[in-house]
N, C-alpha and C positions, 0 to 999 in steps of 0.2 A: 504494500500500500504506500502512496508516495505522500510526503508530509503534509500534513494540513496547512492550509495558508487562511487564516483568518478572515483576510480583507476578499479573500473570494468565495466565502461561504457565508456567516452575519447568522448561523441559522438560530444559535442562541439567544439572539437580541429579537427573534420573531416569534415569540411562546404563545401568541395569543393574546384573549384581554383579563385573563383571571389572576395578575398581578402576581407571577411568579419572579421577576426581577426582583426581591425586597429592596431597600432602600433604609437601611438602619439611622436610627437618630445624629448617630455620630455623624454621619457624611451629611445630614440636611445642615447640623450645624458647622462644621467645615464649609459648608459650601458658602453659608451666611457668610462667615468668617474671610474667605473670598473675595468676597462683594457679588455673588454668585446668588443671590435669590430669584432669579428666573431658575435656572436649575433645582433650588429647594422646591420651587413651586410647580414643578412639572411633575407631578405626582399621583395618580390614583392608590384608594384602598388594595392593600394585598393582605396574601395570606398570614396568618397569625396575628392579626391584629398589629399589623406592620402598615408602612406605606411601599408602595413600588412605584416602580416609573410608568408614567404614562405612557399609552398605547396610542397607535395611529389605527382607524376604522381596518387594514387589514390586520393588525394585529403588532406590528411591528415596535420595537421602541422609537421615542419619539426625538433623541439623540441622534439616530443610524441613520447613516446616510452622509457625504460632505462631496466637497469639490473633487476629492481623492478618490470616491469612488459610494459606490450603494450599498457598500459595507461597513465603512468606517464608521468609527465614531466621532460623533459633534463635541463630544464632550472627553474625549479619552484622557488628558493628563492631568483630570481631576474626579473621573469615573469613578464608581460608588465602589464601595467593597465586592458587593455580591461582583460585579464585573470583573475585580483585581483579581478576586480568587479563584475566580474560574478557570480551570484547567484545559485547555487547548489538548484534544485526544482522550479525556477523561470519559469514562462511561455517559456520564451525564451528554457529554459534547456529541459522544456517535448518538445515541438515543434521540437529542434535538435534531441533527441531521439525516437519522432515519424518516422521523417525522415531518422532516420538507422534502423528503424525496430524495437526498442528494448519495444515500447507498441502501 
């Protein structure tokens, strides 16, 4: 299998609208701390009683996407945890990728 390349797959950042991105307290207020409150406020309800990031009507985050391409991210080098820690080839990453089709 040949390496995953991020910026041409995205399929992670496409879950749907049931607010699996979380978005923990910590990063809304770093982002404040920024000067970044459009980013705190780009927010819907997620799971556990969290916030996540908002969705675009086909489900997408509402960060993905820039000049560089329809994968990137808008927000990448102040991107939330749940993003940082996400593992590139991790179970999680095939699974979102099976689920857009891409193996």
């Amino acid at each position: 299998m040949s390496e995953l390349d991020c910026l041409q797959c995205g399929a992670c950042c496409r879950t749907g609208h049931d607010g699996r991105i979380l978005v923990p307290e910590e990063d809304l207020l770093r982002w404040r701390r920024l000067g970044r409150d459009d980013v705190a406020r780009a927010v819907q309800p997620g799971h556990f009683g969290l916030v996540a990031f908002a969705t675009r009507p086909d489900g997408s985050c509402v960060h993905l996407g820039t000049a560089q391409g329809p994968h990137a991210c808008a927000i990448y080098t102040i991107r939330g945890t749940t993003c940082r820690t996400f593992a590139k080839g991790s179970p999680q990453c095939h699974e979102f990728r099976r689920d857009a089709g891409l193996e």
